[in-house]
C-alpha positions in Angstrom: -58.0 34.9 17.0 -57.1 31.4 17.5 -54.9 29.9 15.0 -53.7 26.1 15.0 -50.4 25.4 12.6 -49.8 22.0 11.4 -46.3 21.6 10.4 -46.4 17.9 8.8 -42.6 16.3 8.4 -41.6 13.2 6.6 -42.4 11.5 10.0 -43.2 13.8 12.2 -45.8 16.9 12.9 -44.9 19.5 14.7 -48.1 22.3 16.1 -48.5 25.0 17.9 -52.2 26.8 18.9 -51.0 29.9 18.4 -53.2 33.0 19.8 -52.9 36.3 17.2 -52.0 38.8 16.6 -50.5 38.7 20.4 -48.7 35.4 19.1 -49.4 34.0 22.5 -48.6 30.3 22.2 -51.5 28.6 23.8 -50.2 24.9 23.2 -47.1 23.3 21.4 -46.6 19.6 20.8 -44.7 17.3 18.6 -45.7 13.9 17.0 -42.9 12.0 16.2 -41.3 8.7 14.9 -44.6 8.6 12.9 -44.6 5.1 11.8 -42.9 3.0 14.2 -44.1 1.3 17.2 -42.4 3.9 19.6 -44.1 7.1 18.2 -44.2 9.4 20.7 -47.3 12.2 21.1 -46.3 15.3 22.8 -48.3 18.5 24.1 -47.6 21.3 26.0 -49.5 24.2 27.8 -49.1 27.0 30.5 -50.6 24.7 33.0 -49.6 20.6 31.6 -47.4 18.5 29.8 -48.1 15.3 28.5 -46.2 12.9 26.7 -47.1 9.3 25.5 -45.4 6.3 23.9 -47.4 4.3 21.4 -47.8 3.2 18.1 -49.0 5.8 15.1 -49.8 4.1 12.0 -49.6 7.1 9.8 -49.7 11.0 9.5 -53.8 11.1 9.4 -53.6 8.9 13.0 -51.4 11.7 14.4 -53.1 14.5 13.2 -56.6 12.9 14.8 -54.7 12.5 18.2 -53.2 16.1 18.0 -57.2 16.7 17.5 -58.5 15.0 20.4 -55.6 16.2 23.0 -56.4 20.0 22.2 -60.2 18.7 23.2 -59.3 16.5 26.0 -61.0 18.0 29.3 -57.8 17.2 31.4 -54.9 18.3 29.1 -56.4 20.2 26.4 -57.0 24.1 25.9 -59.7 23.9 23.8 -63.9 22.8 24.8 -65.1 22.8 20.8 -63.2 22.7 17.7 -64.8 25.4 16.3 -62.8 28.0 18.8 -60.5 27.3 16.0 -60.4 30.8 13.4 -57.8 29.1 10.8 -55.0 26.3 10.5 -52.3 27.0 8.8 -50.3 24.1 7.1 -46.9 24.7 6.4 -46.8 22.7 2.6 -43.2 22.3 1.0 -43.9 22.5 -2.6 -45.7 25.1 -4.2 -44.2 24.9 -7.8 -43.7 27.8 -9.4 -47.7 28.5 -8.9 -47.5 29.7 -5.4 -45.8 32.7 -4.5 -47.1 33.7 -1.8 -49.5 32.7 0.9 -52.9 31.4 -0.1 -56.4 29.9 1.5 -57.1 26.6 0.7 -59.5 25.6 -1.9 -60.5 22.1 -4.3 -57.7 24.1 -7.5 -55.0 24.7 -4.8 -55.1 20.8 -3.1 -55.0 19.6 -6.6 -52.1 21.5 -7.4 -50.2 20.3 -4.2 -51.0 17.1 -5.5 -49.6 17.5 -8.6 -46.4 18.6 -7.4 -46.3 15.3 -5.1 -43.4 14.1 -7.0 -41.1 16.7 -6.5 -41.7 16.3 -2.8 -42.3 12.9 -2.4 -41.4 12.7 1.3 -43.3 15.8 2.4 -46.2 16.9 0.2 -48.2 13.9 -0.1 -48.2 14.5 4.2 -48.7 18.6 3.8 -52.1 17.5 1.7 -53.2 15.0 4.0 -52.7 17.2 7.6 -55.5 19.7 5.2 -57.8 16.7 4.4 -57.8 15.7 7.9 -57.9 19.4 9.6 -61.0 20.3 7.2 -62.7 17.6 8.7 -62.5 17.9 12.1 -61.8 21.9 12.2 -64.8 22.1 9.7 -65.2 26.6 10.9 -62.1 27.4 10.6 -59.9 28.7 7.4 -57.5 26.4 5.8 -54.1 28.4 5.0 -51.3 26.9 2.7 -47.7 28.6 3.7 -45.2 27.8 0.9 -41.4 27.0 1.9 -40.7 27.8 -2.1 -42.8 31.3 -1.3 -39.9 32.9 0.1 -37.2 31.9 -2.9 -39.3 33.4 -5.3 -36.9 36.4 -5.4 -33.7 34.1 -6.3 -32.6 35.9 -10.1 -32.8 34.2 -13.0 -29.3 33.6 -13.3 -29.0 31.5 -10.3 -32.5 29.7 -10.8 -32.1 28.3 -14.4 -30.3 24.9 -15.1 -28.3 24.7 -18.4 -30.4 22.3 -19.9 -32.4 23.3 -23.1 -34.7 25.8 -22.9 -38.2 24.0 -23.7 -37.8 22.3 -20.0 -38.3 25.7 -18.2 -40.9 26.8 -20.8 -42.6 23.9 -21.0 -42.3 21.8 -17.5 -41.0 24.7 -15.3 -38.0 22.8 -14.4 -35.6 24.9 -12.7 -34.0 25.7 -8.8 -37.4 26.3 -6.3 -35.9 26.2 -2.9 -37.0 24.5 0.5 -37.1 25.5 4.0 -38.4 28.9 3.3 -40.4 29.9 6.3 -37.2 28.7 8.3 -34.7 31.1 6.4 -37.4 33.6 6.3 -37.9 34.0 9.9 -34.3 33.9 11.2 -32.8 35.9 8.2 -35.7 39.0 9.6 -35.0 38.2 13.3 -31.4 38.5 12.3 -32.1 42.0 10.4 -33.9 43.1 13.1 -31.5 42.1 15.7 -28.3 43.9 13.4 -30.8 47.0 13.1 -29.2 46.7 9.7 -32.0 46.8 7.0 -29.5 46.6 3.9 -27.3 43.3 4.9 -25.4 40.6 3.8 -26.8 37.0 5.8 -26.1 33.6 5.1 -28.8 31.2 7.0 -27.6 27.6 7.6 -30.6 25.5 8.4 -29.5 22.3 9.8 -31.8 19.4 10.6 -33.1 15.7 9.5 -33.5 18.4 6.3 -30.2 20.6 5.6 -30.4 23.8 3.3 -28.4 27.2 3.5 -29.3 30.4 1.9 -28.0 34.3 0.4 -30.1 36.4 2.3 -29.4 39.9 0.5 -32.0 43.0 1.9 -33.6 40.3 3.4 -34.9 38.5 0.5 -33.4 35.0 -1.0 -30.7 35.6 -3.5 -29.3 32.0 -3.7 -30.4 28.4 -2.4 -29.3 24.9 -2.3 -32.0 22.8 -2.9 -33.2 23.2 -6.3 -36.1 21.6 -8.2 -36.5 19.0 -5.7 -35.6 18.5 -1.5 -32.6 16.1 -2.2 -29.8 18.0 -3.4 -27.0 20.5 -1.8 -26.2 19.3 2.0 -25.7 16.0 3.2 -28.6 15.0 5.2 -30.1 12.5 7.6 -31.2 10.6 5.0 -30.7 12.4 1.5 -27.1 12.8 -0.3 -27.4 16.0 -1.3 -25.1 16.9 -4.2 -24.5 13.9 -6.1 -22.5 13.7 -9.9 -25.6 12.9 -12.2 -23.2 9.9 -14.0 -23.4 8.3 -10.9 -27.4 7.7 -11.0 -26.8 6.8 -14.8 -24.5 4.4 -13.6 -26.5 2.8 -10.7 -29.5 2.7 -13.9 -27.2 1.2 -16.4 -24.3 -0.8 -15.5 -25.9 -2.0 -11.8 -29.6 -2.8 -13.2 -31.6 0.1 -10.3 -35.0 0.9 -11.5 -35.3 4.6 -11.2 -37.9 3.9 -8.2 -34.8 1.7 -6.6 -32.3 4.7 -7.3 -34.9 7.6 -5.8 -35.6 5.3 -3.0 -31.8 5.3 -2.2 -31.1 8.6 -2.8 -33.7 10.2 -0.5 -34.1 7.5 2.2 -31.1 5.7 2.7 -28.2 8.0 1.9 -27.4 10.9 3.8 -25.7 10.3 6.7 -28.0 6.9 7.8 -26.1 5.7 3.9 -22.2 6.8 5.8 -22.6 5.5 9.3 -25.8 3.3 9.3 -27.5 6.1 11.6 -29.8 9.1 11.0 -29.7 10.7 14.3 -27.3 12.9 14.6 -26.4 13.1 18.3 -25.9 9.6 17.8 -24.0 9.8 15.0 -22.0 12.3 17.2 -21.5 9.9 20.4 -20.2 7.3 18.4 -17.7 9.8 16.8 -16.3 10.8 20.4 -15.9 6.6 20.7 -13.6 6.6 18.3 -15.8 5.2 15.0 -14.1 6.0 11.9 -17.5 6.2 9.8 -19.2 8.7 12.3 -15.8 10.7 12.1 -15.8 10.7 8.4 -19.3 11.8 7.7 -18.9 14.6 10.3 -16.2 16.0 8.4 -18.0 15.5 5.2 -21.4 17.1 5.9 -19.1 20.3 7.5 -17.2 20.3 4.6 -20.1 20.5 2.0 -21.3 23.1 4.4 -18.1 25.3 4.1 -18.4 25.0 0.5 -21.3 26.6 0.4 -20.9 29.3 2.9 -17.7 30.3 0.3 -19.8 30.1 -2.7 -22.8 32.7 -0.8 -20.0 35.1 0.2 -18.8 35.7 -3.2 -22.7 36.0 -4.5 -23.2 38.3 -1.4 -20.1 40.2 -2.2 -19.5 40.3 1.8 -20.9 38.8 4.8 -22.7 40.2 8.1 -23.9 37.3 10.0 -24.0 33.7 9.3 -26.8 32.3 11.2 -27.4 28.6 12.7 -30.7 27.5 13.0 -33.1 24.4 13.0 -32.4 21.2 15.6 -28.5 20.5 14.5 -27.6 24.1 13.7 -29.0 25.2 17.1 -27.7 22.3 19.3 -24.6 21.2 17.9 -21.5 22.6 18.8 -19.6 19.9 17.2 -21.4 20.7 13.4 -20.7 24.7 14.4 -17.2 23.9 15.4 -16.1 22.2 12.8 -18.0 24.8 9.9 -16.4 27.6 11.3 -12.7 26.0 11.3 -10.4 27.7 8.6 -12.9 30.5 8.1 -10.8 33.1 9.3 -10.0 34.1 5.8 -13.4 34.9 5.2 -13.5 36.9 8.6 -15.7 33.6 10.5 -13.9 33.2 13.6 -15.7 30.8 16.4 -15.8 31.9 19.8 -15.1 27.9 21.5 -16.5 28.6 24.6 -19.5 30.6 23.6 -20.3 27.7 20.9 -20.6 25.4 23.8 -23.2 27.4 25.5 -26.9 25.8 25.2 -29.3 28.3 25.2 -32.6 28.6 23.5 -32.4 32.2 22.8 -30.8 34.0 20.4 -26.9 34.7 20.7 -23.8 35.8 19.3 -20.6 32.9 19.3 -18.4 34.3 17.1 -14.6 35.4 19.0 -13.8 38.9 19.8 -12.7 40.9 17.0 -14.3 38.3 14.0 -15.4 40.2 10.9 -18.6 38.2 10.6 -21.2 37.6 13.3 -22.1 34.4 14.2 -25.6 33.9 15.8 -27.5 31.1 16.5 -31.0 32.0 16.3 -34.2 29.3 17.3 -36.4 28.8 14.2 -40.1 29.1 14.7 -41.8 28.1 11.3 -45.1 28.1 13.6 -44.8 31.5 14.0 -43.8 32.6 10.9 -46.9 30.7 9.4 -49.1 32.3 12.0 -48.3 35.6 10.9 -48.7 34.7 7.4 -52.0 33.2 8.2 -53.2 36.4 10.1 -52.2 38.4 7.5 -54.0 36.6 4.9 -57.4 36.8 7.1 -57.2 40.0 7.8 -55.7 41.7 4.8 
């Protein structure tokens, strides 16, 4: 069974042709800078590589030249679309409706619509890679994987906001979670790798997008994004946790509409709102120059990090492994490095030299004798929503 996943970011798409259940990767590529004039299209399979600089308009441009690669007589892998069985589209916000993984119908796009403001930077995309793939993969099965599915088991307790009542009742406001088929997939391979089914995990998923999550018997006991994708960890472009008085203030006292203050808050905070970049290996370069901002928001974003990791060990009641995953957590042994400093309380101690190591398999960097293990482990959400998709088909 042939099974094309669509990962669509806030400007990027990530895909993989992924062959099941041998989960055989038949072709991998990356659209990126979606937007700009120096997107770049990427594919990969056993026998090419190809790689091209140009301008994409938008996601539904992307997704068409994803489309016509995969056909393409010289690079492709595939001769008609229909040797597609299923996409699966990775969609971030599935509300409190979606609990699991689901095929794609007219009631389940209206719902992801619906939900568009809560994930203003991501769903509106998720919906539109489905539009697109049902009309050129017109056979094949449409698949929704929820990154909120796998925080479905987070208790009560830590899911409710003190606010009244009537706003979980009524409008279901209250902690969802992000990132799920990340945390999902590295907190099993990290079960299966400790052979240690009853275990304590906290998954740090580091990226453009930041999150870190209580892995407890392998299901999600604690999370820090909540309702929406903005708060918790600083990110690229998102603040993370932010005093609420503040965005009453900016409404208030400066005169921000709320569009003004949510446009700030998502797209030009973060780290791009502390240094004036996004990237973090540039942010990282400039640091090693000597630039006081870069320095500073370094140290912040590790710091809000360690605050977390010490909140998880005290709702995990112990810690196993803390894992690393995603783009920064898997390639930067700067962030790494300066989380794990002062940990040693909490048994976290950092092998230096293995941190430096860059390898794109799984591995153990903590120093002889730590009480934790620290293991950097590759994310694959293809993968993970392959699986699911199979699954689903063939339940």
């Amino acid at each position: 069974m042939k099974i094309l996943v669509i990962n669509s970011g806030s400007s990027s798409i990530k895909f993989q042709l992924i062959v099941m259940p041998e989960k055989v990767v038949a072709a991998s590529g990356m659209v990126e800078r979606i937007g700009l004039d120096n997107s770049k299209i990427k594919l990969q399979t056993k026998g090419n590589k190809f790689e091209e600089t140009r301008a994409i308009e938008n996601h539904e441009q992307g997704l068409e030249l994803v489309a016509k690669l995969l056909l393409d007589a010289s690079v492709g892998v595939l001769k008609d679309a229909d040797e597609i069985d299923a996409v699966g589209h990775r969609v971030v916000h599935g509300g409190d409706t979606f609990s699991k993984t689901v095929l794609i119908d007219k009631e389940v796009k209206a719902k992801i619509k619906e939900l568009f403001s809560l994930a203003p930077l991501h769903n509106p995309h998720n919906l539109k890679g489905i539009e697109v793939a049902e009309k050129i993969f017109k056979k094949a099965a449409q698949i929704a994987v929820f990154d909120t599915a796998f925080h479905q088991s987070i208790p009560e307790e830590a899911f409710r906001y003190a606010i009244p009542e009537k706003f979980y009742r009524e409008n279901q406001i209250r902690t969802y979670g992000f990132h799920g088929t990340s945390h999902k997939y590295v907190s099993q391979q990290a079960i299966a790798y400790l052979q240690k089914e009853k275990s304590k995990i906290i998954s740090v998923h580091l990226g453009n997008g930041c999150s870190i999550t209580a892995v407890k018997d392998g299901k999600s006991v604690d999370h820090s994004l909540g309702f929406g994708p903005m708060n918790g960890l600083i990110m690229g472009t998102r603040s993370g946790d932010i005093d609420q008085s503040v965005i009453f203030y900016m409404m208030d006292e400066l005169g921000y509409s709320s569009a003004e203050v949510k446009k700030i808050l998502q797209e030009e905070s973060g780290m791009l709102g502390l240094t004036g970049y996004s990237d973090l290996r540039e942010i990282e370069m400039k640091a090693e120059q000597g630039d006081q901002s870069c320095i500073l928001a370094l140290k912040m974003n590790a710091y809000r990090v360690k605050k977390y990791i010490g909140a998880y060990v005290s709702v995990l009641n112990g810690l196993d492994a803390l894992v690393f995953t995603a783009g920064i957590g898997e390639n930067s042994d700067i962030m790494r490095k300066l989380i794990c400093s002062d940990l040693d309380y909490l048994g976290i101690n950092l092998d230096l030299d293995k941190n430096e190591v860059r390898s794109k398999e799984l591995r153990e960097i903590q120093a002889s004798g730590s009480g934790v293990k620290i293991i950097v482990i590759p994310t694959n959400e293809e993968i993970e929503i392959a699986i699911q998709s199979f699954e689903l088909i063939n339940r």
